[in-house]
matplotlib code that plots the C-alpha trace (Angstrom):
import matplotlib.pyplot as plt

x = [0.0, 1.1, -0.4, -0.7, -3.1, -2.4, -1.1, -3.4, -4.5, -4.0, -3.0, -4.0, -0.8, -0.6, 3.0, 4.7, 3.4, 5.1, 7.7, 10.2, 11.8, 12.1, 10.3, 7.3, 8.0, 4.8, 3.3, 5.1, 8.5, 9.1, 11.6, 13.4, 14.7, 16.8, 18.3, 19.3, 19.6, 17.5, 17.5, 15.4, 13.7, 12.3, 8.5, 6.9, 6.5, 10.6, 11.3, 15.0, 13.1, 10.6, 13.8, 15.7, 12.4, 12.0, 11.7, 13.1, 11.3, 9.7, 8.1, 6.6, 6.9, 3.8, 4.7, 2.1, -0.9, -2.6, -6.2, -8.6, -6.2, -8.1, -6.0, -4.7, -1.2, -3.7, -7.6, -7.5, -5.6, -7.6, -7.2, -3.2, -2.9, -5.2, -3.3, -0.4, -2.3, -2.8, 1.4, 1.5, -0.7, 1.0, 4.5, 2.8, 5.0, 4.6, 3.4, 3.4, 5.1, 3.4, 5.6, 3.1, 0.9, -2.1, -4.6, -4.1, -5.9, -6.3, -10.3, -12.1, -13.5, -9.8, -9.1, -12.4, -11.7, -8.0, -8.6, -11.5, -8.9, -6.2, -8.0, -7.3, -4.3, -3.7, -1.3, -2.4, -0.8, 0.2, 2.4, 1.9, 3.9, 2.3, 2.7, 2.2, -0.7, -2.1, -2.0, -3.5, -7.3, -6.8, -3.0, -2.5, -5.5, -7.4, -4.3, -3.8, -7.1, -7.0, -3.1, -2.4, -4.0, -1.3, 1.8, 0.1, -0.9, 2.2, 3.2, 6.3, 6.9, 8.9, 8.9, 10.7, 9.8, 12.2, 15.1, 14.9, 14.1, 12.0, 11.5, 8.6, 9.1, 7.5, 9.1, 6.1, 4.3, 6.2, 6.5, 6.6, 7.0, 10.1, 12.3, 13.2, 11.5, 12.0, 12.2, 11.9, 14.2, 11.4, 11.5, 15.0, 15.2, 12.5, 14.3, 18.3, 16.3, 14.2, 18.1, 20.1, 18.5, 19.2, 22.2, 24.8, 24.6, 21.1, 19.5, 17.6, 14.6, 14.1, 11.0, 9.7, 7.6, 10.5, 13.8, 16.2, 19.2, 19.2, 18.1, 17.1, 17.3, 15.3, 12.2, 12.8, 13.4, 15.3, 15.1, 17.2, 18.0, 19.0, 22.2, 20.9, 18.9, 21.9, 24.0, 21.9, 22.1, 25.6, 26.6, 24.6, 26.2, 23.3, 20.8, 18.0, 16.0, 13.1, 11.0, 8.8, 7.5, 9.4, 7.9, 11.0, 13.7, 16.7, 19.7, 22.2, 24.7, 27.0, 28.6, 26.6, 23.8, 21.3, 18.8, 16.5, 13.3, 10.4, 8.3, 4.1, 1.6, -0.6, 1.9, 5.4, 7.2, 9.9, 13.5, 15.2, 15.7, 14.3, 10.9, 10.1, 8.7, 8.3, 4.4, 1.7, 3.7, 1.6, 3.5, 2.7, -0.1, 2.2, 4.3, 2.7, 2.7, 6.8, 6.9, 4.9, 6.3, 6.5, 9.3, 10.0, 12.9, 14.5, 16.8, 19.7, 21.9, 25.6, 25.2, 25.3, 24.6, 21.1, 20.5, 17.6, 15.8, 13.5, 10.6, 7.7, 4.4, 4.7, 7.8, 9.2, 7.6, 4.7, 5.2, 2.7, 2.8, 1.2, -1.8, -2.4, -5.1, -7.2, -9.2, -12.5, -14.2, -15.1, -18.3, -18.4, -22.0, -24.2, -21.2, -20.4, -18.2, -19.7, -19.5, -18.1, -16.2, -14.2, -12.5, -9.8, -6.7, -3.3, -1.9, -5.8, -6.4, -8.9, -10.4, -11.9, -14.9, -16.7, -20.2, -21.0, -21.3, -18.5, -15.4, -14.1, -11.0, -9.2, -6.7, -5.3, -5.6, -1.8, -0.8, 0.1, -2.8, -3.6, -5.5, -5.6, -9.1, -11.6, -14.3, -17.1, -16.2, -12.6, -11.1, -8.1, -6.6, -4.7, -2.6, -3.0, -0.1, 0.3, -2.4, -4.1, -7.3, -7.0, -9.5, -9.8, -11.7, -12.5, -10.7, -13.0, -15.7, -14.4, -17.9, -17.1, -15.5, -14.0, -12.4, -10.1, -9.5, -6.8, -6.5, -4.0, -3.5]
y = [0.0, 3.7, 6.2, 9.3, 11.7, 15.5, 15.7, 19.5, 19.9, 17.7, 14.0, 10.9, 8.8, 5.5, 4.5, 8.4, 10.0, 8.1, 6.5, 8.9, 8.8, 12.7, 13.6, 15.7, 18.9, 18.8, 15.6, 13.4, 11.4, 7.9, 7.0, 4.1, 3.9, 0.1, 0.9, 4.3, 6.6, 7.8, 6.3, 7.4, 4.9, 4.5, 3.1, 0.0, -0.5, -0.8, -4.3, -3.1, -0.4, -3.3, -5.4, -2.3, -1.9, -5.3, -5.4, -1.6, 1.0, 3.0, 7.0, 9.2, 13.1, 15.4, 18.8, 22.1, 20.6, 23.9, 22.5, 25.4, 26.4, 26.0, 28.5, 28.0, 26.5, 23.6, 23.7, 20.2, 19.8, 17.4, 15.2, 15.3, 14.6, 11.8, 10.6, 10.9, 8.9, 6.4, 5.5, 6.1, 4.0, 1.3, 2.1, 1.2, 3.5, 3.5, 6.6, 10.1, 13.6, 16.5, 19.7, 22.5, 24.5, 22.1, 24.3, 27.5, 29.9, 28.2, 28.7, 25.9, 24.6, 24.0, 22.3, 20.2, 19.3, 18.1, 16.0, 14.0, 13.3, 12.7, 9.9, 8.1, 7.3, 3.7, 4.7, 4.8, 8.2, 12.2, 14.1, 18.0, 20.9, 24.2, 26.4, 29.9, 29.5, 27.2, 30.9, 33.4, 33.1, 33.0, 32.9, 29.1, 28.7, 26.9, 24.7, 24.0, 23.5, 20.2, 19.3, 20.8, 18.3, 15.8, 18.3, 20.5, 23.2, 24.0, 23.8, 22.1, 18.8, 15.4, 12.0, 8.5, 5.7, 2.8, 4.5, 7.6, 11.2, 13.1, 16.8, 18.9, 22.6, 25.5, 28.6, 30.3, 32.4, 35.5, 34.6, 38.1, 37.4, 38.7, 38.2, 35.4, 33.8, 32.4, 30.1, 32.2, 32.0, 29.7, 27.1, 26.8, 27.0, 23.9, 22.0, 22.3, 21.0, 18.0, 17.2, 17.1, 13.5, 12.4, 9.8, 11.3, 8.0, 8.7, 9.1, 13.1, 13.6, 17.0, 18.5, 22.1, 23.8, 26.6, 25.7, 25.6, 26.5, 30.0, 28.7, 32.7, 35.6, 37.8, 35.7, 35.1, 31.4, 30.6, 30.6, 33.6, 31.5, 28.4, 28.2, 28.4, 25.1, 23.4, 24.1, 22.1, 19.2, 19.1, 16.6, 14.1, 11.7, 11.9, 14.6, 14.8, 17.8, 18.0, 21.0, 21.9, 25.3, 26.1, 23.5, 21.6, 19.5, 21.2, 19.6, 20.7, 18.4, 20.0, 17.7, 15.1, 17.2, 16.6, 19.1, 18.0, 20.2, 18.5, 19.4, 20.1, 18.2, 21.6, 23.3, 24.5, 27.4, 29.4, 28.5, 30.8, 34.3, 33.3, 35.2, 39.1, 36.8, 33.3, 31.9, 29.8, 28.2, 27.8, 25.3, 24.3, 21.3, 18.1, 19.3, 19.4, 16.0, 16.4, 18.9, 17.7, 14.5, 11.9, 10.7, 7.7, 7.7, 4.6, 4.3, 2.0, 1.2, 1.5, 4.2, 7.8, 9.0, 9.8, 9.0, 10.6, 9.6, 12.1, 11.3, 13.2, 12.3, 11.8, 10.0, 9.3, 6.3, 7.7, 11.2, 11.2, 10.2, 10.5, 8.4, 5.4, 5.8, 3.3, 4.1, 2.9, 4.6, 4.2, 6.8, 7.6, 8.0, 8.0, 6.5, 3.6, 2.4, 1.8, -1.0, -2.5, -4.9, -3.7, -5.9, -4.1, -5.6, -5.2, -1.4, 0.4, 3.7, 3.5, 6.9, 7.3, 10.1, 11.3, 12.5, 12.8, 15.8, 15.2, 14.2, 10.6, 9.3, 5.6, 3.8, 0.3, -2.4, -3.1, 0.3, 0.7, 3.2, 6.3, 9.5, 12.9, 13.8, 14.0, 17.0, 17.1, 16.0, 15.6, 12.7, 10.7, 8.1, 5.1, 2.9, -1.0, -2.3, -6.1, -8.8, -9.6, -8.6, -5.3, -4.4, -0.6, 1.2, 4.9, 5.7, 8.3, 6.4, 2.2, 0.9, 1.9, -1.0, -2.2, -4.1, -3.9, -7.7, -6.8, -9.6, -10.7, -7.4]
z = [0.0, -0.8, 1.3, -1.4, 0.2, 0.2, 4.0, 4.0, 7.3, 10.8, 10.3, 12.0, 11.5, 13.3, 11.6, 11.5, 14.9, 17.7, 15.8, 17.2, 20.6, 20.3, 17.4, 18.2, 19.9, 20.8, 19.8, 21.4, 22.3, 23.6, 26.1, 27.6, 31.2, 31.6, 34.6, 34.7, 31.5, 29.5, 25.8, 22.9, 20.6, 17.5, 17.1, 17.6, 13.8, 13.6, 15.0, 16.0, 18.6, 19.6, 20.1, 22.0, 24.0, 25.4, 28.9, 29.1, 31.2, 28.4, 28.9, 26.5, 26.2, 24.2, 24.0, 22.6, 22.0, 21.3, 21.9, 20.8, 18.2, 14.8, 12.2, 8.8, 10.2, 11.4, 11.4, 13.5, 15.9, 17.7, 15.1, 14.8, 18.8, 18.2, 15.8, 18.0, 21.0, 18.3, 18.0, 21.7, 22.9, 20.1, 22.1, 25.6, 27.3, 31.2, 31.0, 29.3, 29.9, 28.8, 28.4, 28.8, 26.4, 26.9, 25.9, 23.3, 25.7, 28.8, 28.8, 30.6, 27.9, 25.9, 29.3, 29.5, 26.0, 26.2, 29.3, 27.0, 24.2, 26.5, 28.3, 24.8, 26.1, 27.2, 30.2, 34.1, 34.7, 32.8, 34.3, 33.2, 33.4, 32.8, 29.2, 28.9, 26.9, 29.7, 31.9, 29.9, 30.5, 34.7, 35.5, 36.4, 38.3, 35.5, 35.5, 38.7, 39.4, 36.8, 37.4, 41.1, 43.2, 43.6, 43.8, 47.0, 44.7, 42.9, 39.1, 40.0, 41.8, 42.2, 41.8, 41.1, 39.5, 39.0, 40.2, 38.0, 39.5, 37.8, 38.2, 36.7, 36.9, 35.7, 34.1, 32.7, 35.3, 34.5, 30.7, 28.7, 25.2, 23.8, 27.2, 29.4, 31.5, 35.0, 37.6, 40.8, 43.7, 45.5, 43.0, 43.1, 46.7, 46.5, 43.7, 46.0, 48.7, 46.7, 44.8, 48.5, 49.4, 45.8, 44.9, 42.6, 40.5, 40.1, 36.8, 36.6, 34.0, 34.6, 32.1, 31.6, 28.9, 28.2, 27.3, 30.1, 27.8, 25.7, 22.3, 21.2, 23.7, 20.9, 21.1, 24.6, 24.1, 27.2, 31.0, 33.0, 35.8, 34.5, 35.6, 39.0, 38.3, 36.3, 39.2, 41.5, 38.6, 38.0, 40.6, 39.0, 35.9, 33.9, 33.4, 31.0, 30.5, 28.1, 26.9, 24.4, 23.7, 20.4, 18.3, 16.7, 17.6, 18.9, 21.2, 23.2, 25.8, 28.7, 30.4, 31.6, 31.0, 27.6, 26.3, 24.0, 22.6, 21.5, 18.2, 18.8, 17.8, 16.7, 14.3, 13.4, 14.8, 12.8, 13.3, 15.5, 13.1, 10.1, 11.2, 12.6, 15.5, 16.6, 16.0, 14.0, 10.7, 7.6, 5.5, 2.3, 1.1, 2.0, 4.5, 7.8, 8.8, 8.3, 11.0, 13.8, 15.9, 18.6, 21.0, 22.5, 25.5, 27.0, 29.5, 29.7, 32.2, 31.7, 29.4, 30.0, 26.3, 25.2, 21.9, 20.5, 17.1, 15.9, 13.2, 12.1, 11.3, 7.9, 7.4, 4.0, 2.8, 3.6, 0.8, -1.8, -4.8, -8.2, -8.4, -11.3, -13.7, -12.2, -9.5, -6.8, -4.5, -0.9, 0.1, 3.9, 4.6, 7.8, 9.7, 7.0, 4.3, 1.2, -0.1, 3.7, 1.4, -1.4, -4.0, -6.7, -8.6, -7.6, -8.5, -8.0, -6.2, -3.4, -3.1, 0.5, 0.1, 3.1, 2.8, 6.5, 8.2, 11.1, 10.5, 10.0, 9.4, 7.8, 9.8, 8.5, 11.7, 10.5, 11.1, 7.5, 6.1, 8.5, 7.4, 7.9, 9.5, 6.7, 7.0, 4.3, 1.3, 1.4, -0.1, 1.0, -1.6, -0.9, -3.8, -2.9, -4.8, -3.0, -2.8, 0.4, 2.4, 4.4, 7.0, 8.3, 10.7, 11.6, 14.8, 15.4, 15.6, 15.7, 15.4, 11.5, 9.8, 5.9, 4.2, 0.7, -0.6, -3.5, -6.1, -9.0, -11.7]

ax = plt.figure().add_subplot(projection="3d")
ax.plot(x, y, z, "-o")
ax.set_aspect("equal")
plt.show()
């Protein structure tokens, strides 16, 4: 099969979106902790990651997923954090980090709205960290009201799991665009007094929405005290810090410390200069799902390097392609396929057509086909090149069911 859709707005990727252990800034990263640092994987599609994987203490990171934000860089982003959920939930991580910017304007609603989707995801446990966008609408009282219960109240907390510290902190309460942000003497005073009972040989996650590194002092992409926090970290022989909040994947290493950035699963950002200002992305028809991602981190013991593989959501056997002459078509209407059963010869187009008035979407149950979200008449094409039967679904709605039986040319 050829996936050879138009990638125009948000995608629903099963194979692209958490194939990365670093790859979404915002969508999402998997890791894997075996016994003590942190090691980024591929996905579960690539059988030397499932291999790696085996019996390794796996989390994920999802970074900026904007939800309420519904301009032209990305009209769904619901549907491209589903489609990220989809790859995570494949990985079976033990469970997910989310680096801030939640919601796009921290209204209840956005909130209400992202803890639905979220519940998608097949893990027992999120841990958040607060955005700036998750503090515009009430300061971080909408937040904490949602992700404050089990840290006392506070946007920034502790806690270890298989012998790795973790550390969520928050750098965005007095975020002015176009200057650095801030920890605050308090935090750091809390975070040398949560690292004094620590064991030097202990692995640190530590994750915040703003970089903790100066990636661009113009656009305020940075955090003024860091080297207050680092300070408190450097005893330690492996540190790992993860943010979001620029949208791509950028990486830094001091010492025994790794920075790594995370893409969002909403939209692109600028690189650093390239723009008057940092914001929204439109990128061309095609290109979208190339710029969001997922990560994947494991940790493995006896090694202090992070290695990081970052891959978007569209990866590159996934680019479209021109379409062959021959072609069937699939109509979505009142929450069916039609025909259910399709039967075409080797090398035919199957054009998926939705008629319905909400949005559907076709994922493959091997993984192999996965859609953007389709609105009203939007169509999403698919080559079957190889003979066999293969049976889809709608993961917006799973009681929707097909299959495509391709025979002999």
């Amino acid at each position: 099969m050829r996936d050879d859709e138009d990638y125009n707005s948000a995608m629903f990727t099963r194979r692209g979106a958490l194939k990365c252990l670093g790859a979404w800034s915002g969508a999402g990263i998997l890791w894997s902790m075996a016994g003590g640092v942190p090691r980024a994987l591929g996905m579960s599609d690539d059988p030397k990651v499932a291999h790696a994987a085996a019996g390794q203490f796996t989390f994920a990171q999802i970074s900026d997923t904007h939800v309420g934000f519904n301009k032209e860089a990305n009209p769904d982003v619901i549907g491209t954090l589903r489609r990220a959920i989809v790859d995570i939930n494949a990985a079976q991580p033990a469970f997910v980090l989310h680096t801030g910017d939640i919601t796009h304007l921290s209204k209840p609603a956005e909130f209400d709205q992202a803890a639905e989707v979220l519940k998608e995801l097949k893990v027992d446990r999120i841990h958040y960290v607060p955005g700036e966008h998750d503090a515009l609408d009430n300061g971080l009282n909408g937040y904490l009201q949602r992700h404050g219960s089990g840290s006392g109240g506070k946007p920034y907390y502790s806690f270890t799991d298989r012998g790795v510290h973790f550390v969520g902190l928050n750098n965005v309460s007095n975020f002015a665009a176009g200057s650095l942000s801030a920890l605050g003497d308090e935090q750091l005073a809390w975070l040398e007094a949560d690292l004094k009972g620590v064991s030097a040989s202990t692995p640190i996650v530590v994750f915040a929405h703003i970089p903790l590194w100066t990636v661009y002092e113009p656009w305020g992409w940075g955090t003024a005290d860091s080297a207050r926090a680092m300070a408190s970290l450097r005893k330690f022989g492996s540190v790992t810090v993860l943010n979001g909040h620029i949208h791509q994947v950028m990486q830094k290493v001091e010492g025994n410390v790794a920075f790594h950035t995370a893409r969002s699963t909403a939209y692109p950002q600028p690189a650093p200069g390239t723009a008057p200002q940092p914001g929204p992305k439109t990128v061309p028809a095609g290109e979208l799902g190339k710029v969001l991602g997922v990560r994947q981190v494991s940790v493995v013991r006896g090694s202090h390097a992070l290695a990081i593989v970052d891959t978007p959501l569209l990866s590159a056997d996934n680019a479209p392609r021109p379409e062959p002459a021959e072609t069937q078509t699939v109509q979505i209407s009142n929450y069916q396929f039609q025909p259910q059963e399709l039967t075409v010869k080797a090398g035919t187009t199957v054009a998926f057509l939705n008629r319905d008035q909400t949005i559907h979407n076709i994922v493959s149950k091997d993984g192999k086909v996965a859609s953007p979200g389709l609105d009203t008449d939007d169509r999403y094409t698919v080559v079957f090149d190889h003979e066999g039967d293969y049976p889809y679904f709608c993961a917006l709605h799973p009681q929707m069911t097909g299959v495509v039986h391709v025979r002999g040319r």
